[in-house]
C-alpha positions in Angstrom: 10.3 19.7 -8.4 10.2 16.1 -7.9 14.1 15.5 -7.2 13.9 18.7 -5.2 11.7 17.4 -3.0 13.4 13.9 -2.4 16.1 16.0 -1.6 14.5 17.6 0.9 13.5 14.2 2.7 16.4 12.6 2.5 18.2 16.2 3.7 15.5 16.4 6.6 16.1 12.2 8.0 20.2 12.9 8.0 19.4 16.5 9.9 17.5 14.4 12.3 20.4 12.3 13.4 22.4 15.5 13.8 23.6 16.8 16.9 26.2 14.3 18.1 23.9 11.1 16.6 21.4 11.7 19.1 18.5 10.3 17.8 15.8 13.2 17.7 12.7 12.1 15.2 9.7 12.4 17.3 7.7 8.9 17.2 4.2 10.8 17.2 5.3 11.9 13.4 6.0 8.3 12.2 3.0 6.3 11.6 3.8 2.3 10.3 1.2 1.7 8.0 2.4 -1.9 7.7 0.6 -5.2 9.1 2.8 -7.5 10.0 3.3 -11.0 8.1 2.1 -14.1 10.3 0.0 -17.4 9.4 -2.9 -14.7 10.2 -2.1 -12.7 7.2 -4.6 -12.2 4.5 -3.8 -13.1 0.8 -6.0 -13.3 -2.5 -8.1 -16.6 -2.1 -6.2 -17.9 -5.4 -3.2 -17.6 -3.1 -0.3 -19.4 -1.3 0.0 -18.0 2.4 2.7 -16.7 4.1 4.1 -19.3 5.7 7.5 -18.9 8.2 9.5 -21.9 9.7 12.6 -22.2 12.2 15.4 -23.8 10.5 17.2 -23.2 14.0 16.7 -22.0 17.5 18.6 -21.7 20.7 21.9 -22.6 21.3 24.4 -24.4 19.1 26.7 -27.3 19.8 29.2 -24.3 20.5 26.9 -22.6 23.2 26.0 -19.6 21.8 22.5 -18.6 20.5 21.7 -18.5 17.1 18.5 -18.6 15.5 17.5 -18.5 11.6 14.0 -19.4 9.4 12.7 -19.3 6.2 10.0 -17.8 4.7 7.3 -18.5 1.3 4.7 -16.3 0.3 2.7 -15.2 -3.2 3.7 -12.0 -4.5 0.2 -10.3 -3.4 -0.7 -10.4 0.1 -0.7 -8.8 3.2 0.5 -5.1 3.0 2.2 -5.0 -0.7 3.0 -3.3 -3.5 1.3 -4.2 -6.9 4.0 -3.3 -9.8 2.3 -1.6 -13.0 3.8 -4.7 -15.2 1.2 -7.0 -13.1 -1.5 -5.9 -15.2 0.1 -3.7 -17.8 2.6 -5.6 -20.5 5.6 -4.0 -20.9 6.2 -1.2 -17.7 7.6 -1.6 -14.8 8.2 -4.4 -13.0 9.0 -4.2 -9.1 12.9 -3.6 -9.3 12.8 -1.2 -11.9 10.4 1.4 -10.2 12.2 4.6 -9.6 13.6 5.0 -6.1 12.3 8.8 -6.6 8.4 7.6 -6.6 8.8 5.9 -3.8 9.2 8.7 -1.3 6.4 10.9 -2.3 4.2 13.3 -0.9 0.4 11.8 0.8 -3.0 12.7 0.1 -5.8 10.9 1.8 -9.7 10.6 0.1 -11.8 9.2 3.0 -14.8 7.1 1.4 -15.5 5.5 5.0 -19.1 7.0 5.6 -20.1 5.6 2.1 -18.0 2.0 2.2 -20.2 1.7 5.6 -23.6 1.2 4.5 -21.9 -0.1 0.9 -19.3 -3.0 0.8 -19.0 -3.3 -2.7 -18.9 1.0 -2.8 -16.5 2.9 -5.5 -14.3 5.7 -5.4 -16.1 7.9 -8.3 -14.2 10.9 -9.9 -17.3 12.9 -7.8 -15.3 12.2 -4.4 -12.2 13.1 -6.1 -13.5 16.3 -7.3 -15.2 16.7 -4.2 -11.9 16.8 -2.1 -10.1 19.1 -4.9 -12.5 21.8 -3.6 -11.5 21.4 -0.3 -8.2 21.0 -0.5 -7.1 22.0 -4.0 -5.8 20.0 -7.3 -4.4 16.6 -6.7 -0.9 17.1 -6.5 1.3 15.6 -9.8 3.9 13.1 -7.9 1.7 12.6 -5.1 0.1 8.7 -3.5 -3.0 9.0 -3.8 -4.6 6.7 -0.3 -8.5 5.8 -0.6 -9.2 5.3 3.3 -12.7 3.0 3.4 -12.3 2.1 7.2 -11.7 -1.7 5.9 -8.9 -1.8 8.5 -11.0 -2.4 11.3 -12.2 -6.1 10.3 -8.0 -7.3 9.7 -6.9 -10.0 10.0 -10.8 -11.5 10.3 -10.6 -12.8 6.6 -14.4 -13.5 6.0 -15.3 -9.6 7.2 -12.1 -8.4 5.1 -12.9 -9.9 1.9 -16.7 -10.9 2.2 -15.6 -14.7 2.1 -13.3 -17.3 3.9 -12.9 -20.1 1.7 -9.5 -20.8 -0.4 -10.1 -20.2 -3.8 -13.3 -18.3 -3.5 -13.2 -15.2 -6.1 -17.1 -14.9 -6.3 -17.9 -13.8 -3.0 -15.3 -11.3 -2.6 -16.9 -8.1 -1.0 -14.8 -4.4 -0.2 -14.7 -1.2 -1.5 -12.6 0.1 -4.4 -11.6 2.4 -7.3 -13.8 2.9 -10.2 -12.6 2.9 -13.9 -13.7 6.4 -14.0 -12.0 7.8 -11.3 -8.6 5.6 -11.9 -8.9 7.6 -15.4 -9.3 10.9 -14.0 -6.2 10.3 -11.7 -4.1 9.0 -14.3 -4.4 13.0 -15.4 -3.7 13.9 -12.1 -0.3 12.2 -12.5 -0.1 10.5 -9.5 3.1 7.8 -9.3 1.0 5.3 -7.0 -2.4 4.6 -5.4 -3.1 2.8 -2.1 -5.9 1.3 0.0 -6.4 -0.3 2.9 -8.5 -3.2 1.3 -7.2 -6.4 -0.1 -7.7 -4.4 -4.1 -8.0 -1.2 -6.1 -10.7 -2.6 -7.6 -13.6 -3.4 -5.5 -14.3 -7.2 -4.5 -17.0 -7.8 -7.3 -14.9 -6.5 -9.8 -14.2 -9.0 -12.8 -12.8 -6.8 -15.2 -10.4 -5.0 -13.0 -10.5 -1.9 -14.5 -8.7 -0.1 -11.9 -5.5 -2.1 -12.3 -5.7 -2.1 -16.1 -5.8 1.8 -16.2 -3.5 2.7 -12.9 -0.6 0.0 -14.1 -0.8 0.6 -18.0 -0.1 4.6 -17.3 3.2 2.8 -15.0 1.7 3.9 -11.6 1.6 1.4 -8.9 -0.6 0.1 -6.8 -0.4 -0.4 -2.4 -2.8 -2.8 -1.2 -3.9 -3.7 2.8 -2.6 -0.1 3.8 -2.4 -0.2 7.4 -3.9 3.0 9.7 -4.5 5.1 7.1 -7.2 6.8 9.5 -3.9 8.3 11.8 -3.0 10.4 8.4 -4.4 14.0 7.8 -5.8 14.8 4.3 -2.5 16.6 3.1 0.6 17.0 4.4 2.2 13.5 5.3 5.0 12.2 3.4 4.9 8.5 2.2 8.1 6.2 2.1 7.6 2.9 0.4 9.9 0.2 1.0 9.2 -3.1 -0.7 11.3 -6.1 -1.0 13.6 -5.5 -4.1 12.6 -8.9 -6.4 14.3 -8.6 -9.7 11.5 -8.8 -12.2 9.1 -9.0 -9.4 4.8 -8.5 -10.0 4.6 -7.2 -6.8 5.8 -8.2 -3.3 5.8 -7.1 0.4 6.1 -3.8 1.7 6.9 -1.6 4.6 5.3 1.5 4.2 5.9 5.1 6.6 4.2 8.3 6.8 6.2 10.9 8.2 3.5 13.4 9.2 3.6 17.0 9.0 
């Protein structure tokens, strides 16, 4: 089922270029969920920053224009992908995850009313149950997005993570995943799990629970998911695109939904 729906996709985006290579996707079905990489970026406190510099710009000695940079950055920041192997010894690091997981179907848990009056607030296996009956069993194969409204405070570090000082880890505040409910979707069989704060695990989390029990059953994680309040509940089709580092913990993504 899983390789017929890739198909599908894949089937669908060349169909779309049909008709004499007229481009004919609608943009109203394409939603970026991707924030994009600047000095303003947010990162783990523990961190180095993104950080871009021109190595050239503007015209040569020959008169034509020509411009090129460079780039640094940790692994985990901005909008990324965690691989399991970055807490889980032994599975998958970022250049061996299948290409088939990342294009997968979307479903959307929206925790915003409770992450509002609750920074530190936890998906629970009760909100997870509490959608199934709305919308049926959590598809096997399927992203799993926890939407907590934390999108609205980026890039304002101190309202994003509860604390702007480099290095500060005990006075991180956001919502996240609980243990329980990372261990009732790890029978869901779910390939990843995203949401649009800077964790899975919640920002007072110590243990990391979430990570431990997502990444040691080889599903991976999507952090600082942009927009995730444009997606419907069911229906929308994720495509995960992250830079391909051999051996890689994680590292930065672009990341589309293709709505229904």
């Amino acid at each position: 089922m899983r390789r017929l729906f890739i198909t599908q996709v894949l089937l669908c985006a060349a169909l779309s270029f049909a008709q004499g290579g007229k481009r004919t996707i609608d943009p109203a079905k394409v939603v970026d969920l991707t924030y994009a990489f600047d000095q303003s970026t947010i990162y783990w406190p523990t961190a180095q920053p993104f950080e871009w510099k021109k190595e050239a710009w503007g015209k040569n000695a020959k008169g034509w224009w020509y411009t090129a940079g460079r780039y640094a950055a940790s692994e985990h920041g901005g909008t990324h992908i965690d691989a399991p192997i970055h807490f889980a010894e032994g599975k998958h690091t970022l250049d061996e995850l299948p290409l088939a997981s990342l294009i997968a179907p979307a479903v959307v848990i929206d925790v915003s009313a409770a992450a509002l009056h609750d920074r530190d607030h936890l998906l629970l296996p009760s909100a997870i149950e509490a959608w199934e009956k709305l919308h049926g069993r959590v598809p096997a194969g399927s992203i799993l997005l926890v939407r907590t409204g934390w999108g609205r405070f980026w890039p304002d570090k101190k309202a994003y993570l509860g604390t702007d000082k480099p290095g500060d880890t005990a006075n991180l505040h956001f919502p996240g995943v609980s243990k329980e409910a990372a261990e009732l979707l790890v029978t869901r069989k779910i390939v990843a799990l995203g949401i649009d704060t800077a964790s899975m695990d919640n920002g007072a989390s110590s243990d990391f629970w979430a990570h431990r029990v997502l990444n040691a059953a080889n599903i991976y994680g999507l952090e600082n998911v942009a927009s995730l309040e444009r997606l419907p509940f069911t229906g929308a089709t994720l495509i995960v695109l992250p830079m391909k580092i051999k051996g890689g913990t994680g590292g930065p993504a672009r990341i589309v939904a293709v709505l229904p």
